[in-house]
Structure formats: structure tokens, C-alpha cells
C-alpha positions as a Markdown table, in Angstrom:
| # | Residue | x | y | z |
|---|---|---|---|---|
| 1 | Unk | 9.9 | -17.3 | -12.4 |
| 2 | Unk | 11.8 | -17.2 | -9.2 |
| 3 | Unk | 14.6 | -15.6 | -10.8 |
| 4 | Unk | 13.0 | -13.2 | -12.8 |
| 5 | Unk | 11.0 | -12.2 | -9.1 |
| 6 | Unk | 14.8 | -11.5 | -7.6 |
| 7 | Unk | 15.8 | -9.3 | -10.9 |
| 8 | Unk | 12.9 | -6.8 | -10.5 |
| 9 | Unk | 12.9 | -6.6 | -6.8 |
| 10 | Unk | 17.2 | -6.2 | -7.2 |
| 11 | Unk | 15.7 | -3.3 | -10.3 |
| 12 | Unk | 13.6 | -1.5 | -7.7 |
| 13 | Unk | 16.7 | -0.5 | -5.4 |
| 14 | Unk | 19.1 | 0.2 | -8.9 |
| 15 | Unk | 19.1 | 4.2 | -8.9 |
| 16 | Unk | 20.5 | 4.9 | -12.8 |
| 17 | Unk | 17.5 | 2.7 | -14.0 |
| 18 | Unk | 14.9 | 4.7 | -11.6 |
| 19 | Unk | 16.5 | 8.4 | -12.5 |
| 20 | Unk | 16.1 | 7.0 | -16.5 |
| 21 | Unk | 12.2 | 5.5 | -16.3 |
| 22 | Unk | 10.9 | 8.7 | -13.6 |
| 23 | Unk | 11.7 | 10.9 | -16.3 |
| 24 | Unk | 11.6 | 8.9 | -19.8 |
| 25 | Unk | 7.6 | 8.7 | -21.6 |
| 26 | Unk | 8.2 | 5.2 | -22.6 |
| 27 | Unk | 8.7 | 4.9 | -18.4 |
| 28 | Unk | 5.3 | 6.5 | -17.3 |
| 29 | Unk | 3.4 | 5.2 | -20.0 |
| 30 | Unk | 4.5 | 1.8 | -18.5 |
| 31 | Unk | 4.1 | 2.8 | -15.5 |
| 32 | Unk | 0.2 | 3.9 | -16.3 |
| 33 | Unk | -1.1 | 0.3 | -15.5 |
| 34 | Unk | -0.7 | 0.4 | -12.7 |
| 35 | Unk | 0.0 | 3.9 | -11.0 |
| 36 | Unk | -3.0 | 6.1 | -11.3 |
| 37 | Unk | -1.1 | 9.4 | -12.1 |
| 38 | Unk | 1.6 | 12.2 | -11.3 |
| 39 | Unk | -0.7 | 14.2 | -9.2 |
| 40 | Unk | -2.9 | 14.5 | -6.2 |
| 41 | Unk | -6.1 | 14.8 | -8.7 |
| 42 | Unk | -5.6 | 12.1 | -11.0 |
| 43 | Unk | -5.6 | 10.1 | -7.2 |
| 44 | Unk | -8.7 | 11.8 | -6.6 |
| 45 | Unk | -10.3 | 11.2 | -9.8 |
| 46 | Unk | -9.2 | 7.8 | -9.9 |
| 47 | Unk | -11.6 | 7.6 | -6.6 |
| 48 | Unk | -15.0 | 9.0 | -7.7 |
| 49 | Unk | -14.7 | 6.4 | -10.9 |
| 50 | Unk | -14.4 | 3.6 | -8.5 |
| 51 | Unk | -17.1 | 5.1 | -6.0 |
| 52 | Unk | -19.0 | 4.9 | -9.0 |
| 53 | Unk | -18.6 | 1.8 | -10.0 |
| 54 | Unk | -19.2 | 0.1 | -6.5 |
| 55 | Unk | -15.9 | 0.0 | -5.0 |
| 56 | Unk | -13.4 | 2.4 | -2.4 |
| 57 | Unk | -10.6 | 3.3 | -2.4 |
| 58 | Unk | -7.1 | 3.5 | -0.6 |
| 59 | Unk | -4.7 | 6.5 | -2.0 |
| 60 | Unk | -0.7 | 6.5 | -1.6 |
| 61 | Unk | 1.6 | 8.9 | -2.6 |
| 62 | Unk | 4.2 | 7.1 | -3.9 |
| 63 | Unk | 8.0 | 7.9 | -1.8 |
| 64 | Unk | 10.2 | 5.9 | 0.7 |
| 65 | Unk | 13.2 | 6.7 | 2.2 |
| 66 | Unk | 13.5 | 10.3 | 2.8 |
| 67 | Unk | 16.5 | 12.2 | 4.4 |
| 68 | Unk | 15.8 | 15.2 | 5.6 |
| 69 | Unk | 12.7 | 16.0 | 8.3 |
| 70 | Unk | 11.8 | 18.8 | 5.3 |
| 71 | Unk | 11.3 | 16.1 | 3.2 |
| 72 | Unk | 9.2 | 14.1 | 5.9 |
| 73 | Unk | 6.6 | 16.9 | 6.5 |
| 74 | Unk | 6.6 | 17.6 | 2.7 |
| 75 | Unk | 5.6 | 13.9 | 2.0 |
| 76 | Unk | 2.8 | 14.3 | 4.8 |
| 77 | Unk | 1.4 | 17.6 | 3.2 |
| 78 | Unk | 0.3 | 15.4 | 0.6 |
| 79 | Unk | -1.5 | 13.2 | 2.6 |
| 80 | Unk | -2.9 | 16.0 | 4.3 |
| 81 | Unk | -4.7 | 17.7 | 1.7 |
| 82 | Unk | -5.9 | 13.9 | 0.3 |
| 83 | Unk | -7.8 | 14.0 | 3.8 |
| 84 | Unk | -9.3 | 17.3 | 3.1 |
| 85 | Unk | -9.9 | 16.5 | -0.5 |
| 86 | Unk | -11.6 | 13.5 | 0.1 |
| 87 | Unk | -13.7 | 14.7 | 3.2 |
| 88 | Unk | -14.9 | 18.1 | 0.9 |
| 89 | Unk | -15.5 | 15.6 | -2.2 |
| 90 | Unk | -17.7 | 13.2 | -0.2 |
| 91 | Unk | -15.2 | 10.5 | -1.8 |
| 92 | Unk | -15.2 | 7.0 | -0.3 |
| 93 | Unk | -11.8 | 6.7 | 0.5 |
| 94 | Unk | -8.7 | 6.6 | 2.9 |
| 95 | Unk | -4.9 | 6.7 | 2.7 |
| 96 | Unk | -2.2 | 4.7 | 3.1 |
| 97 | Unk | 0.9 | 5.8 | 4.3 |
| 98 | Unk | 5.0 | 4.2 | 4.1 |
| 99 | Unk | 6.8 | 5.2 | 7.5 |
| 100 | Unk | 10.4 | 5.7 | 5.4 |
| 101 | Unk | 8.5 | 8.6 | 3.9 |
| 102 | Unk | 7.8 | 10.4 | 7.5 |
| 103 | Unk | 11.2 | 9.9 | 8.0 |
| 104 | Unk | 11.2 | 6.6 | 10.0 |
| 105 | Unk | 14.9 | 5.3 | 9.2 |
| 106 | Unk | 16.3 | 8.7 | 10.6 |
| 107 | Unk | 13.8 | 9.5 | 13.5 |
| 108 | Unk | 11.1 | 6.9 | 14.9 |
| 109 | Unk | 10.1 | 9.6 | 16.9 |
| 110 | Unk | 9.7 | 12.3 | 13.6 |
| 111 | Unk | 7.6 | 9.1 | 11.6 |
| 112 | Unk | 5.3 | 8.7 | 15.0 |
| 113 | Unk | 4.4 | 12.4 | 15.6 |
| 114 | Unk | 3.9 | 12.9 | 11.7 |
| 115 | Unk | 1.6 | 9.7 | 11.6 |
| 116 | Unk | -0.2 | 11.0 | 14.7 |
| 117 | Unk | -0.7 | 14.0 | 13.1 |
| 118 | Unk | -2.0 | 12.1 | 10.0 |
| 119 | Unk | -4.2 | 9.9 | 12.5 |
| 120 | Unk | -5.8 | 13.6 | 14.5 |
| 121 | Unk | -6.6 | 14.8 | 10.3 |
| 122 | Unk | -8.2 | 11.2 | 9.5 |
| 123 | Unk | -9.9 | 11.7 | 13.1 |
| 124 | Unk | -11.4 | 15.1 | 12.5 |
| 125 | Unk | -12.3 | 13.8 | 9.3 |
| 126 | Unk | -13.8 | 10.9 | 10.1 |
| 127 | Unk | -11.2 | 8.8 | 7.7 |
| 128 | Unk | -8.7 | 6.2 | 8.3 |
| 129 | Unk | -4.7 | 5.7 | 8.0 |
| 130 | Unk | -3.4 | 2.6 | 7.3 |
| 131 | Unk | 0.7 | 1.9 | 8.1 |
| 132 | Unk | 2.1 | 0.1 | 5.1 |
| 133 | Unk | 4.6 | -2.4 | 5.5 |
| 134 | Unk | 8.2 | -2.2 | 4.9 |
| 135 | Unk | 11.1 | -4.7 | 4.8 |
| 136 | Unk | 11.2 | -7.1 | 7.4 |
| 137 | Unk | 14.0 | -4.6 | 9.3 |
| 138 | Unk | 11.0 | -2.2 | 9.8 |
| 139 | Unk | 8.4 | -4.7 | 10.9 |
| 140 | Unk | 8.4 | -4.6 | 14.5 |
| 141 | Unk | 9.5 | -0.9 | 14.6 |
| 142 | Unk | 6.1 | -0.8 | 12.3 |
| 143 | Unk | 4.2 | -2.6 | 14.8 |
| 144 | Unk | 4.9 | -0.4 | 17.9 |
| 145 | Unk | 3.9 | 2.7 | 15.9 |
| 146 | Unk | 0.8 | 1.1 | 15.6 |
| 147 | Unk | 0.6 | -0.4 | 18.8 |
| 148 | Unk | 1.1 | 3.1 | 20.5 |
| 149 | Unk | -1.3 | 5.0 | 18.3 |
| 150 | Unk | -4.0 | 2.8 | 18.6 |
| 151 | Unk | -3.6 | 2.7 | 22.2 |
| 152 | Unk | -4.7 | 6.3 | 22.3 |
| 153 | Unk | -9.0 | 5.8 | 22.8 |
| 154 | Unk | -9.5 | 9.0 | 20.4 |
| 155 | Unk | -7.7 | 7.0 | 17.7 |
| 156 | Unk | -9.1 | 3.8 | 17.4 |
| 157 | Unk | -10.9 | 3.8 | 15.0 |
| 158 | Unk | -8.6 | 5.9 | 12.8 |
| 159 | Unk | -6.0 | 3.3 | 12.4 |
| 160 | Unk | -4.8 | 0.6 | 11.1 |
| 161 | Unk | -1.7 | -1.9 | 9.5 |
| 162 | Unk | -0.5 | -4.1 | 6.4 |
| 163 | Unk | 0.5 | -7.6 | 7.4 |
| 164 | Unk | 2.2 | -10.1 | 4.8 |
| 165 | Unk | 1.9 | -13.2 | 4.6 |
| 166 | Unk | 5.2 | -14.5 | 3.4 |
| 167 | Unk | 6.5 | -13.9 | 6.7 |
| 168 | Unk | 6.9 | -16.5 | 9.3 |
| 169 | Unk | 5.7 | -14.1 | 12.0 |
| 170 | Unk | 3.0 | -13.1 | 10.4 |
| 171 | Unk | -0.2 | -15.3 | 12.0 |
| 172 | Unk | 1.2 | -14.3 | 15.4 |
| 173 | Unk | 1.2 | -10.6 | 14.4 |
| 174 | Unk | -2.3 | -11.1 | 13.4 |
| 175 | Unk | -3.4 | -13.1 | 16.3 |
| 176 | Unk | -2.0 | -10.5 | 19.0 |
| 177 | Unk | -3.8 | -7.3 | 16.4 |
| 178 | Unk | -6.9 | -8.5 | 16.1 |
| 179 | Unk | -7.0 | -8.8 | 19.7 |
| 180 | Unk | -6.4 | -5.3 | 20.4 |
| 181 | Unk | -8.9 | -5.0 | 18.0 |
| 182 | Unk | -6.6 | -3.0 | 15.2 |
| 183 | Unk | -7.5 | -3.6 | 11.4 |
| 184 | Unk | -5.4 | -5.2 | 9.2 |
| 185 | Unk | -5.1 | -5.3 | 5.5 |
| 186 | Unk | -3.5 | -9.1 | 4.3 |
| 187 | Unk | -1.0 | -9.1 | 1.6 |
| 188 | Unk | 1.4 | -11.5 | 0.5 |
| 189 | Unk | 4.2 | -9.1 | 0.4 |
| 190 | Unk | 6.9 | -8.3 | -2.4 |
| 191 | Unk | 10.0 | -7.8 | -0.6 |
| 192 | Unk | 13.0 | -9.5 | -0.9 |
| 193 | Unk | 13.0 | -11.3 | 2.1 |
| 194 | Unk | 15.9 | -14.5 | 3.9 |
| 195 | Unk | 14.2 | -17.6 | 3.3 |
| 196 | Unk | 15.0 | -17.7 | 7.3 |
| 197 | Unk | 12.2 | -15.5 | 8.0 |
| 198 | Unk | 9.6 | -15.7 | 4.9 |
| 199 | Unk | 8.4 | -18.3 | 2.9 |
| 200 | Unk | 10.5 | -18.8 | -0.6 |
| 201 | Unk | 7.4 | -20.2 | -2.3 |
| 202 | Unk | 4.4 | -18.7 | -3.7 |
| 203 | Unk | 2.2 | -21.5 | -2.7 |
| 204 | Unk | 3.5 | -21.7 | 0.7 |
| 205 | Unk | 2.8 | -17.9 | 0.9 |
| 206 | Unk | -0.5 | -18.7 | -0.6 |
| 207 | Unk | -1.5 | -21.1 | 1.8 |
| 208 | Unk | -0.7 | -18.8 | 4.7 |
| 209 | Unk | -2.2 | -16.4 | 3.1 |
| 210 | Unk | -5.7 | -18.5 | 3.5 |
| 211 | Unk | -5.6 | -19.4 | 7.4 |
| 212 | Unk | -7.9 | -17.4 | 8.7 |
| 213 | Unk | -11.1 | -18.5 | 6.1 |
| 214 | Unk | -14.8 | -18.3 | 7.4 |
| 215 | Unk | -15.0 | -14.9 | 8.2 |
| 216 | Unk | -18.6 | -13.6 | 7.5 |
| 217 | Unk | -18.6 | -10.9 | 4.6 |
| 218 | Unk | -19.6 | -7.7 | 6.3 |
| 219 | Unk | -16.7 | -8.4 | 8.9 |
| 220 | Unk | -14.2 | -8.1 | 5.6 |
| 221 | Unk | -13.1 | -6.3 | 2.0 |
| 222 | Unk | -11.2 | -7.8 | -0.4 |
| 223 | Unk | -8.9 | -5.2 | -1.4 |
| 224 | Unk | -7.3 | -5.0 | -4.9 |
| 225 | Unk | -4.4 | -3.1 | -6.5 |
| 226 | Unk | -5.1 | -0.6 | -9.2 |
| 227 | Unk | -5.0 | -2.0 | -12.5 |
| 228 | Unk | -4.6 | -5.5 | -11.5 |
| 229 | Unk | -7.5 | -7.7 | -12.0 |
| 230 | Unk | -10.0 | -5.1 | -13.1 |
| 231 | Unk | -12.5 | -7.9 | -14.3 |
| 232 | Unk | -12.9 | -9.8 | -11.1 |
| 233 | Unk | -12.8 | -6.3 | -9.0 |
| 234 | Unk | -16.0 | -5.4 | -11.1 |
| 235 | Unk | -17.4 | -9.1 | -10.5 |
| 236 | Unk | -17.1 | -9.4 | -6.6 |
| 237 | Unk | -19.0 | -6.2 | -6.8 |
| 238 | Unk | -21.7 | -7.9 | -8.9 |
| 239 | Unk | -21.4 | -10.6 | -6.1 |
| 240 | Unk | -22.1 | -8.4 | -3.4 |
| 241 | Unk | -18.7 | -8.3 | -1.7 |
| 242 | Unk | -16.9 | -5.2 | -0.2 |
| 243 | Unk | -14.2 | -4.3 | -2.7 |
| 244 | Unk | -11.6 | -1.3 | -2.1 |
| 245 | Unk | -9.0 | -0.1 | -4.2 |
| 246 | Unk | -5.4 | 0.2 | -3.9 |
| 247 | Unk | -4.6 | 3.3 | -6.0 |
| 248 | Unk | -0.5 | 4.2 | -5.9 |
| 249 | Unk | 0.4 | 8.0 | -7.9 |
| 250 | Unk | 3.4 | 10.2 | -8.0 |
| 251 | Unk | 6.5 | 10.9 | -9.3 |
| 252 | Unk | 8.2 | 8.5 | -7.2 |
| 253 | Unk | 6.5 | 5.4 | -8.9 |
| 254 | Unk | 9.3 | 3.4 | -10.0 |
| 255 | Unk | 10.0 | 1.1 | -7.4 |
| 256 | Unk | 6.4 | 0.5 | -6.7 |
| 257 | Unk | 5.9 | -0.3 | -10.2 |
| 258 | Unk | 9.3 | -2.7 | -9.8 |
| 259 | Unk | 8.0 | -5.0 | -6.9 |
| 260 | Unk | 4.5 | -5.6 | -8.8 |
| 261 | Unk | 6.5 | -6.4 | -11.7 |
| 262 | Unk | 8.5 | -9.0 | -9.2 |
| 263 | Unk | 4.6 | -10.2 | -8.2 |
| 264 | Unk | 4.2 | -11.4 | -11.5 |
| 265 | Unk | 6.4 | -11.5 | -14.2 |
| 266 | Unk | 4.2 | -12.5 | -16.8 |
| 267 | Unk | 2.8 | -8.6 | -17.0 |
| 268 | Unk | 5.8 | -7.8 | -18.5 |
| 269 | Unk | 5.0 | -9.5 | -21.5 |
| 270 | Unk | 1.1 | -7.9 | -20.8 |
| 271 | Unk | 2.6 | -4.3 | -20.9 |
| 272 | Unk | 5.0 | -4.9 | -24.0 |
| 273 | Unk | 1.8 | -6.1 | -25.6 |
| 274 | Unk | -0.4 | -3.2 | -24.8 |
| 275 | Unk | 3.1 | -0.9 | -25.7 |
| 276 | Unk | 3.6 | -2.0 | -29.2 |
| 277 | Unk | -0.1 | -1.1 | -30.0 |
């Protein structure tokens, strides 16, 4: 499986294959497991059906690396009007938002007064912004972001960050957020990543995924990505646990949809199944 991890995460960079499955039926209808639709409203109908069957939800627009500062603000609009969306629909839900697509690579100072931006909306609002995490090249550029905005006392509790757990860094990360008092969302990550600073090993990744067990229930939520797991999603519900929903759309879904290929290969043979039906 190892291998098969490195050829979908080398697929997700490989532009010719992107330009073909963006635009190709056979692509989206792939695609459909797990990205929740083209459009803001499928995002946001995608969110009432999980308020109403017990569960939140995070939204992301789908996009990375932008390069232009148009292109930057244009990616925020979206996020923008999710706020306003989900604050007029009474929706139980918050965004999550890549820095590459506020323009981080070409200005860090663009990506941090878009994201404040974002964090003022989520503010007046009363919502929440979580920073995704990038490639390891990104991570402490990430972190100061953060660092910076939740410094700011009006924003504290807008805030937040994605840690994974495949890096080696990534308990002391924790250790030094959580005592600021920032929230973190735990992944395992799906990056290609030197076996110098990340774990090569699912089961080593696993393991440091589990450190920090015996946290009471109320203080945590386990969240999920869309059309993964859907059966035990509805069970920890049933079980009384917080659940929230990862829930990826756009046009821009391809390399997303890549990386949780590279997760786990065996839902390739799942969606060639559920294809040929």
C-alpha cells in the first residue's frame, strides 16, 4: 500500500490528469463520494442534512495555490457568503480555510489580512475559522498566522488550527496551542512528507495520533470527512458523542479527492464498485 499512497499523492500535483477529471462526468461522479458538490448550496445543503441527523459541520471550498491577489480575495468571497449563509440559515456550521488560497506562497502578509478578515466575519457572526494545514514548508508560517490572530482578545474564540500527527513536531505544536488556549483539530495528515520529519508508517502515525487519550467528552468532537465512514458517524451520534463533518465542494476538487485516495487505497476498488453499477 505504501506505494500506491506515493502514486496518488505524486497524481494530486500531475496537472494534465487534474485539467482531464475537473471537467470529464466519469471525474465528478467519482469525485461525488466524497466532495459534496460544485457549488456553495450543495455545501449548504449538505449541512442542514447533517444538523439533522445529529452532527455539524465544517465547509471548504476546495482551491490551493493561487497567483494573483484577485484570485486570493475571490477565494475569500466564498467563504464570506458561507458565513452569511450559515448565520441567516441558523445552520450548525463553520469553515475551514487553506492559506495557499488567500494567497500565502506570494504574500504572508495578503493570506493574514484576508484570514483576519475571515476571523472579524466569523466574529460578527458568532462562527469559527479553522487554518488548514499545508505541507510541512508552510507549517510554521501556518502557526504564526495563528499565533498572531489569536493573540488579538476580540478573536479568540473565532479561531483555530489543523495539526497532523504524522509529523515529528507535532505533540510539541500541540503542547505549546493548547496552552495559549487555541483549538485544534487532529489529523493524521496526507502529504507527502521526508521520513526526516514525519513518520513513514501508518501505525507509527496512529500511535501518535492516540497520545493525548482521557479527555472527558464535552472537552472534544470527533470530526469526520464527508463520505467516509458514514455508519460509524451516525453511531457515535447514537452514542452520545459530538460529531462534525468535514464537507469539501467546488470545482477545484481533484487534488483533495487525490490525497484521500492516498489515505486509503482500498476505496479505489469501493468507487469502481459503486461506478460499474
Amino acid at each position: 500500500m505504501p506505494l500506491l499512497r506515493s502514486a496518488f499523492i505524486a497524481l494530486s500535483t500531475n496537472q494534465p490528469m487534474r485539467r482531464f477529471s475537473e471537467s470529464s462526468s466519469i471525474g465528478r461522479k467519482l469525485s461525488s463520494r466524497f466532495v459534496a458538490g460544485l457549488e456553495v448550496e450543495d455545501a449548504l445543503q449538505t449541512a442542514e442534512r447533517l444538523n439533522k441527523q445529529g452532527m455539524t459541520a465544517t465547509l471548504d471550498s476546495l482551491g490551493e495555490s493561487v497567483s494573483t491577489e484577485a484570485e486570493a480575495h475571490r477565494s475569500a468571497e466564498i467563504y464570506h457568503r458561507l458565513l452569511d449563509a450559515i448565520a441567516a440559515q441558523k445552520l450548525k456550521a463553520n469553515i475551514s480555510v487553506k492559506l495557499t488560497q488567500m494567497g500565502l506562497e506570494m504574500s504572508p502578509e495578503l493570506a493574514y489580512t484576508i484570514a483576519a478578515g475571515l476571523t472579524e466575519h466569523a466574529r460578527a457572526t458568532n462562527n469559527f475559522v479553522r487554518i488548514d494545514m499545508e505541507g510541512s514548508h508552510l507549517t510554521q508560517v501556518t502557526l504564526d498566522l495563528v499565533h498572531h490572530l489569536h493573540a488579538r482578545e476580540e478573536y479568540k474564540d473565532h479561531i483555530g488550527i489543523v495539526i497532523q500527527a504524522y509529523l515529528f513536531r507535532s505533540e510539541a505544536d500541540i503542547q505549546q496551542l493548547v496552552s495559549e488556549g487555541i483549538r485544534v483539530r487532529l489529523c493524521k495528515g496526507a502529504y507527502q512528507e521526508p521520513p526526516t520529519i514525519a513518520f513513514a508508517q501508518k501505525t507509527d502515525t496512529d500511535t501518535n495520533y492516540v497520545r493525548n487519550q482521557g479527555i472527558q467528552p464535552e472537552h472534544f468532537e470527533f470530526q469526520m470527512l464527508y463520505g467516509v465512514r458514514r455508519d460509524l458517524q451516525r453511531r457515535l451520534v447514537r452514542e452520545g458523542y459530538n460529531v462534525r463533518v468535514y464537507v469539501p465542494f467546488g470545482r477545484e476538487w481533484y487534488p483533495y479527492f487525490m490525497r484521500r485516495l492516498a489515505e486509503r487505497p482500498a476505496n479505489v476498488f469501493f468507487l469502481a464498485k459503486n461506478l460499474l453499477r
